[in-house]
C-alpha beads as a LAMMPS data file, in Angstrom:
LAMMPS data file: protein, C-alpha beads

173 atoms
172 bonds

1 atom types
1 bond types

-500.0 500.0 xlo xhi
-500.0 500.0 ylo yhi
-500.0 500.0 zlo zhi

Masses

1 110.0

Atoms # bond

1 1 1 7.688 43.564 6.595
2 1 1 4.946 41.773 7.258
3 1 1 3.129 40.569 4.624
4 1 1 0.369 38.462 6.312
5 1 1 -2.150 36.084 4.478
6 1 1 -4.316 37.178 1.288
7 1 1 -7.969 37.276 1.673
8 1 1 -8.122 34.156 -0.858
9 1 1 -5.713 32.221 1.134
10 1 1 -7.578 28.861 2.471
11 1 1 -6.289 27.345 6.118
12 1 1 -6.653 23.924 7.259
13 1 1 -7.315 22.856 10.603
14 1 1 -6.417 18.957 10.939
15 1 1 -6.384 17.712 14.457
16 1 1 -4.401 14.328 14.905
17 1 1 -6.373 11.715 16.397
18 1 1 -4.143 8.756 16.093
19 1 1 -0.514 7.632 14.730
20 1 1 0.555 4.058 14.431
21 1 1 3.077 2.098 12.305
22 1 1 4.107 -1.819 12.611
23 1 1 6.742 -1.347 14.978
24 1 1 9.831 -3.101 15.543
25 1 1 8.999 -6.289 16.340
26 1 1 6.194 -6.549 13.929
27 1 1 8.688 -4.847 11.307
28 1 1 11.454 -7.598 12.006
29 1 1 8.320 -10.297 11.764
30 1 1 7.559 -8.709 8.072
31 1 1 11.127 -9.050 6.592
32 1 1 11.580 -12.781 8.754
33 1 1 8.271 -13.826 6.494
34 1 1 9.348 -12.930 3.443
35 1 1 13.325 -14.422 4.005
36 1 1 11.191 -17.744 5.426
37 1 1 9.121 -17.870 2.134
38 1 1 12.685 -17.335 -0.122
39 1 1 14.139 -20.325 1.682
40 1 1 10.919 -22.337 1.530
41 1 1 10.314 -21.715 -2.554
42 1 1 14.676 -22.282 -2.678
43 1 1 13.694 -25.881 -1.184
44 1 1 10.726 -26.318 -2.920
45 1 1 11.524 -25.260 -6.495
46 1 1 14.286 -22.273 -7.314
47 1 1 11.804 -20.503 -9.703
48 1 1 9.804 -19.746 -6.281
49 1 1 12.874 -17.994 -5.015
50 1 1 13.530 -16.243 -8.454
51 1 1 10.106 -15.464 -8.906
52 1 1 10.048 -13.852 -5.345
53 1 1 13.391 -11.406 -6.868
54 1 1 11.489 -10.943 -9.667
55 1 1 8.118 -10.723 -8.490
56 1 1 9.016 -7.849 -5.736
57 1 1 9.511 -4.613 -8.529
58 1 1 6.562 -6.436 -11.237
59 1 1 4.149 -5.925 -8.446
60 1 1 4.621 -2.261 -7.648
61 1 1 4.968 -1.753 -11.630
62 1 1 1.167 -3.170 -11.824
63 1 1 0.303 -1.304 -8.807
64 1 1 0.995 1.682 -10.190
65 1 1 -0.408 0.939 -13.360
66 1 1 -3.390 -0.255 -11.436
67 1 1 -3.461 3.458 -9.486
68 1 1 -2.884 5.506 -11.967
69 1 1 -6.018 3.857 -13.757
70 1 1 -8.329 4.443 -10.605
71 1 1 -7.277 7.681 -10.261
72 1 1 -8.317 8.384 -14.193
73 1 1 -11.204 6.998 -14.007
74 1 1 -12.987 7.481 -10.972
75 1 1 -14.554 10.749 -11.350
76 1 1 -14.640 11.265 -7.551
77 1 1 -10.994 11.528 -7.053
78 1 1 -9.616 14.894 -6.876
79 1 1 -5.963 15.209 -8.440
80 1 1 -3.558 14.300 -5.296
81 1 1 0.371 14.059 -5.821
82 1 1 1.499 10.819 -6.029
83 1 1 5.424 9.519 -5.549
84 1 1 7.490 6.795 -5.286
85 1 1 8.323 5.488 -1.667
86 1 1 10.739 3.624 -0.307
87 1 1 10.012 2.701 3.409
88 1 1 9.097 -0.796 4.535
89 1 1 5.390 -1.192 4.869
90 1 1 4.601 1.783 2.760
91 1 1 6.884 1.232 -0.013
92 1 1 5.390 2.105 -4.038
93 1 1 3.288 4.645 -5.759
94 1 1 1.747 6.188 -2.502
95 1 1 0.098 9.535 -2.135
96 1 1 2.507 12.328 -0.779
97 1 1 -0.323 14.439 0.842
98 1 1 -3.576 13.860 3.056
99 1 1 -5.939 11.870 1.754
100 1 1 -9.598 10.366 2.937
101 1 1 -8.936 6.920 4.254
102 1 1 -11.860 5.262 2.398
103 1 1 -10.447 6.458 -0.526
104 1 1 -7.180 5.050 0.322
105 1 1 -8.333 2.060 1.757
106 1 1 -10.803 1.621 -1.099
107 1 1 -7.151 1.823 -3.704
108 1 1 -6.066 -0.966 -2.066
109 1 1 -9.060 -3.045 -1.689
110 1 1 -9.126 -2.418 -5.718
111 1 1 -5.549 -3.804 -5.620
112 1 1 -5.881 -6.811 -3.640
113 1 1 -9.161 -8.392 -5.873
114 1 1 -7.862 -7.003 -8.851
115 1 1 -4.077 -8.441 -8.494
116 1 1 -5.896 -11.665 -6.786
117 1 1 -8.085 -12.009 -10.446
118 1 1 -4.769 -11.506 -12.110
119 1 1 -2.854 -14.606 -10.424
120 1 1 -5.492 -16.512 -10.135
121 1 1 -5.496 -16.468 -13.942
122 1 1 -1.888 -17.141 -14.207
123 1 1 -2.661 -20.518 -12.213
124 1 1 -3.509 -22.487 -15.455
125 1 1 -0.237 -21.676 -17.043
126 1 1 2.404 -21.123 -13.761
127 1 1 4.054 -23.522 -12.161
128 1 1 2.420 -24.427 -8.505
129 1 1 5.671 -22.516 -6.695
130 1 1 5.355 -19.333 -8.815
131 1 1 1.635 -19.120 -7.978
132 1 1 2.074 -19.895 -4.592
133 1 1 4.988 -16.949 -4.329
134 1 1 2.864 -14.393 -6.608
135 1 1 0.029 -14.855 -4.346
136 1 1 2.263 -14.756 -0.892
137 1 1 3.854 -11.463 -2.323
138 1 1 0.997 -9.747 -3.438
139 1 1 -0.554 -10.468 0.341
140 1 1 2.500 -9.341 1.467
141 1 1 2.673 -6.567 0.389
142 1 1 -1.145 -5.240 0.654
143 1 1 -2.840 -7.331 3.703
144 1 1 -0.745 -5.445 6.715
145 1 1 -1.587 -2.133 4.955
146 1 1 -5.069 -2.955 4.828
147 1 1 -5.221 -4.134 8.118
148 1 1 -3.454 -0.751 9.243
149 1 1 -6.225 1.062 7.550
150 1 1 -8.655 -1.077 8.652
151 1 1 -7.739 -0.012 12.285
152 1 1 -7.164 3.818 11.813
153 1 1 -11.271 3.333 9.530
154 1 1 -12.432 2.161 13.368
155 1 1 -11.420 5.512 14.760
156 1 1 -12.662 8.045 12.433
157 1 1 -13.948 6.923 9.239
158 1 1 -14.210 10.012 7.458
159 1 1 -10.715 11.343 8.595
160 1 1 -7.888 12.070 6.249
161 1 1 -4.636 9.707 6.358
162 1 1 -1.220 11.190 5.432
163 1 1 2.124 8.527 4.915
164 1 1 5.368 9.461 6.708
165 1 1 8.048 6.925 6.997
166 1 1 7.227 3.699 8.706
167 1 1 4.076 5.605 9.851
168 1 1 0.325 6.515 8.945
169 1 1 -1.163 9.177 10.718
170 1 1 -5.116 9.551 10.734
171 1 1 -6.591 13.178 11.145
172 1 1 -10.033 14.701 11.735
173 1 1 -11.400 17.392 9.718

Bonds

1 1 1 2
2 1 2 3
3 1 3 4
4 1 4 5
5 1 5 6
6 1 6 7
7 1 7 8
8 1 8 9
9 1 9 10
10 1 10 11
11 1 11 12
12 1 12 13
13 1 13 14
14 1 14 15
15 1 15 16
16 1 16 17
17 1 17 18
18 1 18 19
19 1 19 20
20 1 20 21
21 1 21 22
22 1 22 23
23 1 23 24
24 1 24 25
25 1 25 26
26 1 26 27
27 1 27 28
28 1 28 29
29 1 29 30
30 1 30 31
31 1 31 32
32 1 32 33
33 1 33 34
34 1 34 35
35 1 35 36
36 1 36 37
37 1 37 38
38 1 38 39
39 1 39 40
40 1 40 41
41 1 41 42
42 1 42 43
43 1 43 44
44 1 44 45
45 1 45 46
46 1 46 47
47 1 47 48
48 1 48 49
49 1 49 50
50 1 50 51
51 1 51 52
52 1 52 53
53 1 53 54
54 1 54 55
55 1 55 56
56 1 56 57
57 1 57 58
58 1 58 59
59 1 59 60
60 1 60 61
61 1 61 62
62 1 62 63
63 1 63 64
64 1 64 65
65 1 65 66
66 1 66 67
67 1 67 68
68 1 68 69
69 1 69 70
70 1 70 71
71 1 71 72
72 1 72 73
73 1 73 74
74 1 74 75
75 1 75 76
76 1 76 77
77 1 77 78
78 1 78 79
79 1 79 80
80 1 80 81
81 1 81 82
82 1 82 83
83 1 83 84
84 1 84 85
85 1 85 86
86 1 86 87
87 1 87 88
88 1 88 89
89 1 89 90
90 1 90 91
91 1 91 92
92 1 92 93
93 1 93 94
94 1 94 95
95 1 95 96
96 1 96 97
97 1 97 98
98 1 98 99
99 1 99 100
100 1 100 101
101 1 101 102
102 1 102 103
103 1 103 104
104 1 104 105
105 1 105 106
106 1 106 107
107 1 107 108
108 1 108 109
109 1 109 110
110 1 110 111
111 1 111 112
112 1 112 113
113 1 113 114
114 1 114 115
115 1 115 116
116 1 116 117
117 1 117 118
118 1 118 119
119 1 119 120
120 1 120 121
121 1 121 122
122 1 122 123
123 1 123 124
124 1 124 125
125 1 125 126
126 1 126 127
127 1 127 128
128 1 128 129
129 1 129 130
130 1 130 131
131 1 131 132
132 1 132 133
133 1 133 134
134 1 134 135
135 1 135 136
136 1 136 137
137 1 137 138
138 1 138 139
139 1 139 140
140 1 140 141
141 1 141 142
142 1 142 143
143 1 143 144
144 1 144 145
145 1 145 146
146 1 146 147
147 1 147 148
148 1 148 149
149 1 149 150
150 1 150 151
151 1 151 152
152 1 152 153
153 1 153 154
154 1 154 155
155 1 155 156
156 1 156 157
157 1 157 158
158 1 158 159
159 1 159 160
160 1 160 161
161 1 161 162
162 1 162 163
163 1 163 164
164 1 164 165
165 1 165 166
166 1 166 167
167 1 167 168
168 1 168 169
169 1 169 170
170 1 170 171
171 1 171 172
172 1 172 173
């Protein structure tokens, strides 16, 4: 019994131009930096080090916050589904589906100024370690993304960009 498609059904025709991820080499680099920066804020001051434990789950807590507020309030954005990741790179509130990479990239470009105006507050009242290790985390965690998207924007900037893993995979429509 073949049932077959309904007249209102709506097909998508996505053809993959490019797929790229960090790697392992570049992943082992990532996780070296951040263990480096631990031992450097351990000999420096231990609130860099606890800061860094800390500072790891705060950041995704005000990225989401951060998302789920451009998502609201952006009028442009249509309603994508949004979960919780755990992968290296693309770890957080990510979106589950394709979406237009200048919309993504323009998320995190929100991200990085916003969470840079956020710390940069924090320097009158923060010890000079936990600035030092809010600002290396919250490049951490953003600038290879960026630079990712950055990359993938070159190719085809009106493509759409779905997360998978350890990998981001641009299409054309």
């Amino acid at each position: 019994m073949n049932k077959g498609l309904s007249k209102e059904a709506t097909i998508y025709n996505y053809a993959l131009l490019k797929k790229c991820g960090l790697g392992k080499i570049y992943s082992s680099i990532y996780i070296i930096l951040l263990l480096v920066w631990g031992i450097v804020g351990l000999m420096w001051h231990y609130s860099g080090t606890i800061t860094l434990l800390l500072g790891l789950p705060v950041f995704h807590y005000l990225y989401y916050i951060l998302i789920r507020l451009l998502i609201r309030f952006t009028s442009r954005t249509a309603e994508f589904t949004w979960v919780w990741k755990k992968d290296l790179l693309w770890n957080g509130y990510l979106p589950e589906s394709y979406i237009r990479i200048q919309r993504l990239l323009s998320i995190h470009l929100h991200l990085l100024v916003i969470g840079t105006a956020i710390i940069g507050i924090a320097y009158v009242w923060v010890p000079g370690s936990v600035f030092f290790t809010l600002l290396y985390i919250h490049c951490w965690l953003l600038l290879p993304r960026i630079g990712l998207l950055l990359k993938l924007k070159k190719i085809n900037s009106t493509g759409l960009v779905k997360i998978s893993g350890n990998e981001l995979s641009l299409y054309s429509t």
